[in-house]
C-alpha positions in Angstrom: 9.4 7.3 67.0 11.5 8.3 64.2 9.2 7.2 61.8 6.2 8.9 62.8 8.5 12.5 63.7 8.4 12.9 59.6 4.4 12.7 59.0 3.9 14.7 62.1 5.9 17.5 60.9 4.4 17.2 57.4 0.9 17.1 58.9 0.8 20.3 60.5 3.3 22.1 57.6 0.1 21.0 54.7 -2.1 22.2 58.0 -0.6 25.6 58.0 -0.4 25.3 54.0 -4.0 24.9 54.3 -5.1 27.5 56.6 -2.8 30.8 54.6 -4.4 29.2 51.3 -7.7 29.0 53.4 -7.0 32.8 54.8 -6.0 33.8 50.8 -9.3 32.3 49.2 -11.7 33.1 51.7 -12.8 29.8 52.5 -13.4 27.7 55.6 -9.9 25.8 56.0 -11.6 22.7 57.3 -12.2 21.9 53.4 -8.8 22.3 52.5 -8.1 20.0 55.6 -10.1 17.2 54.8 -8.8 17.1 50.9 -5.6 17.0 52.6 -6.6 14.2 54.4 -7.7 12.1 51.6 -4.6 13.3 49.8 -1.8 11.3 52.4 -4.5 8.5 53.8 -4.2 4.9 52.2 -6.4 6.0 49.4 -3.9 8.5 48.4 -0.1 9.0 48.7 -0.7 6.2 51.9 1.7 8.6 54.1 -1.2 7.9 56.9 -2.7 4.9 57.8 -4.5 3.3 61.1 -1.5 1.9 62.1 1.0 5.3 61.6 -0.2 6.6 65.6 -1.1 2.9 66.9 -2.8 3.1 69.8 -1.8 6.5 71.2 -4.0 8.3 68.1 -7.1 8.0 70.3 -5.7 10.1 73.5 -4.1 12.5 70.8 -7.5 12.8 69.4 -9.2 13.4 72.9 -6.5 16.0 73.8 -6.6 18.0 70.7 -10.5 18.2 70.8 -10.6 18.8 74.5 -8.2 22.5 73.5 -10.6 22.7 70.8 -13.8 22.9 72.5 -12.4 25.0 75.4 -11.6 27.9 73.1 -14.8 27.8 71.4 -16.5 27.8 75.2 -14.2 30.8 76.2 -15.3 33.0 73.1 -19.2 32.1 74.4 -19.5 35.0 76.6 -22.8 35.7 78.2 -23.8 38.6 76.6 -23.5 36.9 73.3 -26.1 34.1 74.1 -28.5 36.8 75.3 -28.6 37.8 71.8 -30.7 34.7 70.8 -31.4 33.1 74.2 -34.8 30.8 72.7 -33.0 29.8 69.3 -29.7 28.8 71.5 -32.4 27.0 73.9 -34.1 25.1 71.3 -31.1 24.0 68.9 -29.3 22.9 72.2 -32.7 20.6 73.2 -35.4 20.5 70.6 -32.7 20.4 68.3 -30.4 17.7 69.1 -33.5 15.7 70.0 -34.8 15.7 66.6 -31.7 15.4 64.8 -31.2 12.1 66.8 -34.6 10.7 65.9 -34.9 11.8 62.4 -31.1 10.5 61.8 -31.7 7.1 63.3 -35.2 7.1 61.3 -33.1 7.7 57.9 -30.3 5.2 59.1 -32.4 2.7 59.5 -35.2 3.1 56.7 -32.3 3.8 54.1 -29.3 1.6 55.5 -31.1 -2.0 57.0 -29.0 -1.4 59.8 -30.8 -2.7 63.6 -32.2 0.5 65.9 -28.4 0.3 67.8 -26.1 1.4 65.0 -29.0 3.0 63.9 -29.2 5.2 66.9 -25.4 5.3 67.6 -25.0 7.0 64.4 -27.4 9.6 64.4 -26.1 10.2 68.3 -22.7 11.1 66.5 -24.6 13.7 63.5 -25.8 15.5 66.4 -22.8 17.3 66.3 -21.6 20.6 64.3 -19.2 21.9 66.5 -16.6 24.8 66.4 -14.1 22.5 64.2 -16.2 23.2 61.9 -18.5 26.4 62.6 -15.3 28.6 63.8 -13.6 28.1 60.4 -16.7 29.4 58.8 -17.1 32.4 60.8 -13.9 33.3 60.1 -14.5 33.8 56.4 -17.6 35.1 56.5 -19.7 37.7 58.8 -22.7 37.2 59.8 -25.0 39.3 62.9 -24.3 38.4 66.3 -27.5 36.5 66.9 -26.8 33.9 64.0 -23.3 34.0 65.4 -24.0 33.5 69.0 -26.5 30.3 67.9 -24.3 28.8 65.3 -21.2 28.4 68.1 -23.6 27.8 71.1 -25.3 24.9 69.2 -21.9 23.9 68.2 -20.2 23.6 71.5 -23.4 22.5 73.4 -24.3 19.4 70.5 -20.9 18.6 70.7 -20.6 17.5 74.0 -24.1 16.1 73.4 -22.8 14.2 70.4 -20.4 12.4 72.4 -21.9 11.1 75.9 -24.9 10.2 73.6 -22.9 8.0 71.6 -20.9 6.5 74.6 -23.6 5.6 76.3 -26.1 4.5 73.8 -22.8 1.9 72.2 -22.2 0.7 75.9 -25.9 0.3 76.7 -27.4 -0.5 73.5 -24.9 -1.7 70.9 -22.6 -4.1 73.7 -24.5 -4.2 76.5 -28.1 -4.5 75.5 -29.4 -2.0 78.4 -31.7 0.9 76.4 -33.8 1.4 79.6 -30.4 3.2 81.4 -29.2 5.3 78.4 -31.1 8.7 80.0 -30.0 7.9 83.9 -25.9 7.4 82.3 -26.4 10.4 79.9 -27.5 12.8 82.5 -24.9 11.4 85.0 -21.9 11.7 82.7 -23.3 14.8 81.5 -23.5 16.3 85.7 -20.2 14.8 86.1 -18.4 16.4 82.8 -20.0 20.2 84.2 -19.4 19.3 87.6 -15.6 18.7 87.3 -15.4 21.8 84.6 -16.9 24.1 87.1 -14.5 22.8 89.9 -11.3 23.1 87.5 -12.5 26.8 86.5 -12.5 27.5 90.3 -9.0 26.5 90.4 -7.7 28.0 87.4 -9.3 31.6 88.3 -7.7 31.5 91.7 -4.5 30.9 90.7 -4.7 33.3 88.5 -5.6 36.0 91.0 -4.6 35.5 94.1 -1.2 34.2 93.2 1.0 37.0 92.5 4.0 36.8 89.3 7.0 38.6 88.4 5.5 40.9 86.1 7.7 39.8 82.7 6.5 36.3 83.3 2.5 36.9 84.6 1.3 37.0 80.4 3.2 33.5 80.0 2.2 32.0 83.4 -1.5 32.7 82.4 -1.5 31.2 79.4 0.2 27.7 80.4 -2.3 27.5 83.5 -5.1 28.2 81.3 -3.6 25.3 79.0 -3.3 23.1 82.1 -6.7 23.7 83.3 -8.0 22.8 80.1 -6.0 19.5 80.0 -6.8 18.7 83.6 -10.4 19.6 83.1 -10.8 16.7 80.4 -8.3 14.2 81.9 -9.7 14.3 85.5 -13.4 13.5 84.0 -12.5 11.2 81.3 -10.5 9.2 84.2 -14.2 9.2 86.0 -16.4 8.1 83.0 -15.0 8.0 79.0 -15.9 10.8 76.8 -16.8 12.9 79.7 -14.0 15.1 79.2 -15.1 17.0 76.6 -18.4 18.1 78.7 -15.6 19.3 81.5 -13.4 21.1 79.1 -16.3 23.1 77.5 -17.4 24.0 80.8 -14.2 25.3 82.5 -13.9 27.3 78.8 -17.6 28.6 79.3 -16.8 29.5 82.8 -13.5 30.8 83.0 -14.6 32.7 79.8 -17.0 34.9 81.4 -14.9 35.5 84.3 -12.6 39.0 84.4 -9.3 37.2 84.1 -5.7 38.9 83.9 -4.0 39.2 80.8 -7.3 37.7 78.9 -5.9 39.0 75.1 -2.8 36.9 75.3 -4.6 34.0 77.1 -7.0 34.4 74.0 -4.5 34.6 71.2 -2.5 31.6 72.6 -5.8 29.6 72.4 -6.7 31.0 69.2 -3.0 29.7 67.8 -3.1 25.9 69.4 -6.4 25.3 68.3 -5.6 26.3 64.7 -2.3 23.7 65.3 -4.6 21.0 66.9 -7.4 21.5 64.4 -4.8 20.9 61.3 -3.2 17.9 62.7 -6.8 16.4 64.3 -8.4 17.1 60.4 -6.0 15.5 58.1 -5.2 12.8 60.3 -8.7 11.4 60.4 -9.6 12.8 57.4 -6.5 10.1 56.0 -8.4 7.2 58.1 -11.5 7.8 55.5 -12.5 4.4 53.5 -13.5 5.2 50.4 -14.7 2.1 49.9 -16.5 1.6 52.6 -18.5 5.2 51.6 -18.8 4.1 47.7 -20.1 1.0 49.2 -23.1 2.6 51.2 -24.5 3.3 48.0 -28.1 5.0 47.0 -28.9 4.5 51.1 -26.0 6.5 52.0 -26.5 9.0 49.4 -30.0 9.0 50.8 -29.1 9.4 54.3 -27.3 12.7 53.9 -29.7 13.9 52.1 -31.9 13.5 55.0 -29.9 14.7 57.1 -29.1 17.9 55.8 -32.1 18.9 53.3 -34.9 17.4 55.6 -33.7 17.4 59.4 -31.6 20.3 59.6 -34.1 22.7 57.9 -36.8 21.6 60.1 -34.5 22.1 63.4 -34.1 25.3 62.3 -37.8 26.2 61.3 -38.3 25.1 65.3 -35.7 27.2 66.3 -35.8 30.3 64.4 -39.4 31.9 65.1 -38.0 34.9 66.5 -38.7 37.9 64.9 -34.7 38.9 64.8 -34.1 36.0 62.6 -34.8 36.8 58.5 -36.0 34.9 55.9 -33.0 34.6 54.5 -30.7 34.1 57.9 -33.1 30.8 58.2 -32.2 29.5 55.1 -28.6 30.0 55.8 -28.8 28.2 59.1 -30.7 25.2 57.4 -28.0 24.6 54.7 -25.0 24.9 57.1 -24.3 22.7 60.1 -21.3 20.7 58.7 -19.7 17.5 60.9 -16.5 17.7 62.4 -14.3 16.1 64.6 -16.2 14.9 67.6 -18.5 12.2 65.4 -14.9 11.5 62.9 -13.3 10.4 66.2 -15.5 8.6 67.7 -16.9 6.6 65.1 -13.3 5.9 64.3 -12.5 5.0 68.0 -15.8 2.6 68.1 -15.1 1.0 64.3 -12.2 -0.5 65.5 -13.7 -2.1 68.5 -16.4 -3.4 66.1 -14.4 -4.7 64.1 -12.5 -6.3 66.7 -15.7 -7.8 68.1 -16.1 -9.3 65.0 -18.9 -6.9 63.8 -17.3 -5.6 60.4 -20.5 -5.0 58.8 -21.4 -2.6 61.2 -18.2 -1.4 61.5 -18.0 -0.3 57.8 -21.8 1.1 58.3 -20.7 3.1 61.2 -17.8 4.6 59.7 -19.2 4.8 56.4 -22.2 6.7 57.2 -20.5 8.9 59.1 -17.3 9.7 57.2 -20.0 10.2 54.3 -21.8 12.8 55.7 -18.8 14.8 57.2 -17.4 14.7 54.0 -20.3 15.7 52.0 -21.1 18.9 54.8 -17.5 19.9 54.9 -16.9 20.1 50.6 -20.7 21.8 50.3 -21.7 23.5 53.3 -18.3 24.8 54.4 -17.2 24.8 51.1 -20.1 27.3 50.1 -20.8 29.2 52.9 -19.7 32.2 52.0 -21.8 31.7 48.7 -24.7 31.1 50.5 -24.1 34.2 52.5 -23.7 36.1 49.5 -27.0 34.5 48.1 -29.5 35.3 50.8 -27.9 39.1 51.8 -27.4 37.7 55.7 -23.8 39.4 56.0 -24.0 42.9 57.8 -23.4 46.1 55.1 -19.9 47.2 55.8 -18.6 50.6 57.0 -15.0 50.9 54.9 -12.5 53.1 55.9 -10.1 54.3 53.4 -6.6 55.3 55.6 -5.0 52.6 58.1 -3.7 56.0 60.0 -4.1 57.2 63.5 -7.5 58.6 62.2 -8.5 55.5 60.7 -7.3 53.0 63.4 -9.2 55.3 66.3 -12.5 55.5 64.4 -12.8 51.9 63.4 -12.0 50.9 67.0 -15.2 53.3 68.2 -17.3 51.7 65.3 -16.6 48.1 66.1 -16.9 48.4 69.6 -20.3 49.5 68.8 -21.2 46.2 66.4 -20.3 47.4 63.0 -18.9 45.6 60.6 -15.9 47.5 60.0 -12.9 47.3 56.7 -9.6 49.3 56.8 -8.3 49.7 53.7 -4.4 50.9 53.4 -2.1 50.9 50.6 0.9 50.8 52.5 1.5 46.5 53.1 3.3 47.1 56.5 0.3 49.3 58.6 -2.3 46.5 57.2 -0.2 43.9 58.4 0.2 46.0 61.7 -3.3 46.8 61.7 -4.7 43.1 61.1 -2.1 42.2 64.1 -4.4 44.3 66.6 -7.6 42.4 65.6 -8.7 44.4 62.6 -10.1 43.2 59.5 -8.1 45.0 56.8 -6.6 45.0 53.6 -3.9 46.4 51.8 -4.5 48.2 48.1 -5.0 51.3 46.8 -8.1 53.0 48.0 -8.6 54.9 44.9 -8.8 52.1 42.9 -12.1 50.4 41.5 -10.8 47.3 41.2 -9.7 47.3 45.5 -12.9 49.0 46.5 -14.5 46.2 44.8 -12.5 43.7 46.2 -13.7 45.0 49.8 -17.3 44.8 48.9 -18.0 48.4 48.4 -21.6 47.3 46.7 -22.6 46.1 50.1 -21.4 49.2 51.7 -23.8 51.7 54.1 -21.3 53.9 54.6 -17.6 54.9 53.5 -15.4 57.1 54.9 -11.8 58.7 53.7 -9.5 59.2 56.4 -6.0 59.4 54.9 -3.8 62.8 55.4 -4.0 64.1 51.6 -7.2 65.5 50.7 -6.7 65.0 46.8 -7.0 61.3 47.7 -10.1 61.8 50.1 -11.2 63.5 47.3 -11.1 60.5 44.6 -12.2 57.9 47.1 -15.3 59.9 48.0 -16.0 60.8 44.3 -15.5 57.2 43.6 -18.0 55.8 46.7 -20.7 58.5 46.0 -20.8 58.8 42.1 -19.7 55.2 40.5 -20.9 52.8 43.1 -23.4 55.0 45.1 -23.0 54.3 48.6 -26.1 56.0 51.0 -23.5 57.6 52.6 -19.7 59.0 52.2 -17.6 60.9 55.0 -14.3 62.5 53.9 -11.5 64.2 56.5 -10.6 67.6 55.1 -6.9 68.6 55.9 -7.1 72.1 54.4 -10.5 74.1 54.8 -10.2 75.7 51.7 -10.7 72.4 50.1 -14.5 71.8 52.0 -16.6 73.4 49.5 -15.0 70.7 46.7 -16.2 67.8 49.0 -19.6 69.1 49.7 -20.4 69.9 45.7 -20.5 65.7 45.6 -23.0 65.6 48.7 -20.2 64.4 50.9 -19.8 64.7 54.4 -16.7 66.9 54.9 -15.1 66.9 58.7 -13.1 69.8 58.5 -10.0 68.4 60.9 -9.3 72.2 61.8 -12.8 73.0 62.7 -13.2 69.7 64.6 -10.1 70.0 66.5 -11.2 73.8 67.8 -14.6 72.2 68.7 -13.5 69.6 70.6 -11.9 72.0 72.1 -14.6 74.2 72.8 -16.4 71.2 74.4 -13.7 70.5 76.7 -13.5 74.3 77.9 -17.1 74.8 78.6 -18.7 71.3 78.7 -16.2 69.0 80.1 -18.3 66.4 81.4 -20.1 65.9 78.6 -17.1 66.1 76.3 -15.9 63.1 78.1 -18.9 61.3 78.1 -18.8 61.4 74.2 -15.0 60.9 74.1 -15.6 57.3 76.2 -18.4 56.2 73.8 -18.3 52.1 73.9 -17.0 52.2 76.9 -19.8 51.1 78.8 -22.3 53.8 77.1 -23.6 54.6 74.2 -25.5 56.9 71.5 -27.2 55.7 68.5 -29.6 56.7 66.0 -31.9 55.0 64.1 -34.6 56.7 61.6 -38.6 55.5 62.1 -39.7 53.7 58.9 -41.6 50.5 60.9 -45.4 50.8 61.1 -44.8 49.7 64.5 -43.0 52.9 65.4 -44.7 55.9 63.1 -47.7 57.4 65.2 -46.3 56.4 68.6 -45.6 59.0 71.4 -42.2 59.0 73.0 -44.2 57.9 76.6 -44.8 55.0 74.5 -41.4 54.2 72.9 -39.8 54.5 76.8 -42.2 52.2 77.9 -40.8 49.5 75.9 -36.8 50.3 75.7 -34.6 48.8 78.7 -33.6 50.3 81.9 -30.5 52.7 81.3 -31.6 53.6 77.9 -33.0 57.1 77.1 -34.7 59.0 73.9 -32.1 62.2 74.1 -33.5 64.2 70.5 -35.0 64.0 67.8 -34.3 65.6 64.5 -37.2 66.3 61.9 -37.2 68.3 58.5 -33.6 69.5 59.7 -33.9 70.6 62.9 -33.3 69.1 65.9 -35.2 69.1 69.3 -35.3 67.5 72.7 -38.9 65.5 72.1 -41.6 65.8 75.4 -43.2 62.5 76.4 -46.5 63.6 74.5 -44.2 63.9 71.2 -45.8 61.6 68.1 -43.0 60.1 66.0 -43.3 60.3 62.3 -42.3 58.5 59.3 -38.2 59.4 58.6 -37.7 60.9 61.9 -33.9 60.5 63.4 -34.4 59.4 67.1 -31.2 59.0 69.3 -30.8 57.2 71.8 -28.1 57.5 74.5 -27.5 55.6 78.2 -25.7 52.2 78.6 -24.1 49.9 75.9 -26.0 47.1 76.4 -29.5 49.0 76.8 -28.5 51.0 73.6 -28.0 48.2 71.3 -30.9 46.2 73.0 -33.4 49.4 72.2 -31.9 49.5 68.3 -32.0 46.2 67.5 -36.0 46.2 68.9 -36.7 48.9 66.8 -34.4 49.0 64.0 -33.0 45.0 63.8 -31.6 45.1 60.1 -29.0 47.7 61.0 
């Protein structure tokens, strides 16, 4: 035990190394982790070997991936897969289906391997999974649809990945019995949902009907959540092997989408022990890599991942992706990323060794090789340049910066990103951006007037800036500065001292006059207080948004027909034209640059704006 105390520690202290240089650079940490890997395995500084965790490397393994999956299934919340409900449907199914033939097509064509490790291998490049997608999506942003798809098809393919491979080795590698591989799949897979759902139950009942001292009720959620997790995959790995990562994604899913108490800290706990887990589970098996065994697959292993990634993936996607809220350009960017990650490293690890010990060692290496090989390869390039590739084909959302970390600031990025923006803070002073990026914002510190920080946020990809800080000479500059040298479509400034308007509106600025506003508001609440509080709870279950007509689809249409195709709960309120603004009748044709607003729920608001307006 004291022997393997030191590497554990220095495992997750180059795992946390990894993720603030990962945080600092921009780039998925899982890249970092897997150089890391290399780095202390035998092929390195041999720190880490097979024989470092002996047996117990396998349950570690299993544990860690079990936390893993569950917080990637508890940030799947319903509404999110609505967003893209055919895509999700299609990766999930069509999807893996393909990937497994074409795979085991390539494996075998490429490798001379027989249709069993042919097949047990592309089983395991099913996979993506949030071990690898969530570290993306952390550095980059991209629209809630390509979101929602890219962590649905990783969660779902995961679990795929593994009963797939379990059964197809016991049936079809050791036991010769192809004909029961879809009755076993289907019953491990019923099994794995059944005992997640069941566990969920549990956990959400404790949770609610038994009652806490208040101090401890935050901790007492998070270690039953914890527990459930563990139980979820222990109880159905004890019933079939490798079932447990089908419970433990369940319960997540489940107990996920259920109103649970004290959800943010339950959420943030998960969030930290899956970034611990994911750093230990990565350069451990990242250290069991052969490089031999991958230098020695040669021009068929090179040949496989190309397959695998330039000919498979891309026409999964193409299969996937007809919808018309998918771009061009959001296609292309699914196609070149779907990176391996833990579930097929494990695995193929876990069934190497019993290869080997079979007496199998060419088809040991094969396994392992292939595999390691293409996780490696999807991990350095598609990890490695996602954010490039996001960059390249103009999928990330345009950005709304706010200059001013302030009450001001804090207030009106909380409204925007409730309603979907994609929302910067910027703030010179280093203590509110660390404050501000503790409460979930993305912000960062430098000096708003400054070229070189605007540029650092992306101002060039900006739709709309707006200065919020409490000295107008500053508004001032930052507004000049976002209007004149980089030209942003639109800049909003807060005016402290009325006198000082007139200066903000010679640059074609939007000046809120805070004195002016404040008597407003006011005004509103003295003589229209229901409506003033309907506006004051906006994202709170309702909504008002405008978009302006440019589709063909739109310009010529009569509002009868526009209501006629937006949800329940959703209404046209007005509609402003060559400056004025007017309530429109149902017999009212829309026009080419008319501003139509729509108010009524949340979800029926952004459902009726993405319809008509989807690239906002």
């Amino acid at each position: 035990m004291s022997s393997i105390l030191p590497v554990i520690v220095g495992i997750l202290v180059l795992g946390l190394a990894a993720q603030l240089l990962a945080n600092r650079l921009r780039i998925p940490s899982v890249l970092f982790l897997i150089l890391l890997g290399l780095l202390v395995g035998p092929e390195g500084l041999g720190f880490v070997s097979i024989d470092t965790f002996g047996a117990g490397l396998s349950t570690v393994v299993g544990l860690s991936v079990a936390i893993i999956i569950f917080d990637g299934a508890f940030h799947l919340r319903r509404e999110k897969l609505e967003l893209a409900p055919r895509a999700i449907i299609r990766l999930t199914t069509l999807g893996a289906a393909v990937a497994l033939g074409g795979t085991a097509l390539a494996v075998r064509y490429f490798l001379h391997t027989d249709w069993g490790i042919a097949f047990l291998i592309s089983a395991l490049l099913v996979a993506t999974g949030p071990t690898v997608v969530t570290p993306i999506l952390e550095v980059i942003t991209v629209r809630e649809h390509v979101e929602a798809a890219l962590e649905a098809e990783g969660i779902v393919n995961d679990v795929t990945a593994a009963l797939l491979a379990i059964v197809i080795f016991e049936t079809v590698v050791v036991g010769d019995e192809r004909s029961h591989v879809p009755v076993y799949f289907l019953q491990r897979y019923a099994v794995g949902i059944g005992v997640g759902i069941v566990v969920a139950i549990v956990v959400y009942a404790l949770l609610t009907r038994v009652r806490q001292p208040a101090g401890d009720a935050p901790q007492t959620a998070r270690l039953v959540v914890l527990t459930g997790a563990l139980a979820a995959y222990g109880l159905a790995d004890s019933i079939f092997p490798e079932t447990g990562v089908a419970a433990a994604g369940t319960a997540g899913f489940v107990l996920g989408n259920l109103d649970l108490p004290h959800r943010e800290e339950i959420e943030g706990f998960n969030r930290d022990l899956t970034l611990l887990v994911l750093s230990f589970v990565f350069i451990s098996l990242a250290a069991l890599i052969d490089v031999g065994a991958l230098l020695g697959l040669g021009f068929g292993g090179i040949a496989v991942v190309v397959a695998v990634t330039l000919i498979v993936r891309p026409l999964i996607v193409a299969a996937a992706t007809t919808h018309w809220r998918f771009s061009a350009g959001e296609r292309y960017f699914l196609s070149l990323v779907g990176p391996r990650g833990i579930i097929p490293a494990s695995i193929a690890t876990l069934f190497a060794i019993e290869l080997e010990t079979a007496g199998n060692s060419v088809a040991a290496q094969t396994l392992a090789g292939t595999v390691f090989l293409v996780i490696f390869i999807t991990v350095v390039l598609q990890a490695g340049l996602a954010r490039q590739l996001a960059e390249y084909f103009e999928i990330e959302p345009m950005r709304t910066i706010i200059v001013g970390g302030g009450r001001v600031g804090r207030t009106l990025a909380t409204r925007l990103e409730n309603r979907g923006e994609n929302v910067i803070l910027v703030d010179s002073d280093s203590a509110t951006v660390e404050r501000l990026r503790q409460e979930g914002f993305s912000a960062h510190h430098g000096d708003g007037t400054s070229t070189e920080t605007l540029q650092e946020v992306r101002i060039d990809n900006a739709k709309l800036v707006v200065a919020t800080t409490a000295d107008d000479d500053t508004n001032l500059l930052v507004s000049q500065l976002a209007s004149t040298r980089f030209d942003v479509d639109r800049v909003l400034a807060r005016v402290n001292t009325p006198e000082n308007v007139d200066a903000f509106e010679t640059l074609d600025v939007d000046a809120i006059d805070v004195s002016s506003a404040t008597a407003w508001t006011i005004d509103n609440e003295i003589e229209r207080p229901a409506l003033a509080h309907w506006m004051n709870e906006l994202g709170e279950g309702h909504d008002a948004q405008e978009i302006v007509v440019t589709a063909a689809e739109l310009i010529g249409t009569t509002i009868r027909d526009l209501d006629s195709e937006i949800p329940d709960g959703c209404i046209v309120a007005v509609i402003a034209r060559d400056g004025e603004t007017h309530v429109p009748e149902a017999g009212t044709v829309l026009e080419e640059g008319d501003r139509v607003t729509f108010i009524g729920r949340e979800d029926a608001v952004r459902t009726a704006v993405k319809r008509f307006h989807p690239r906002d």
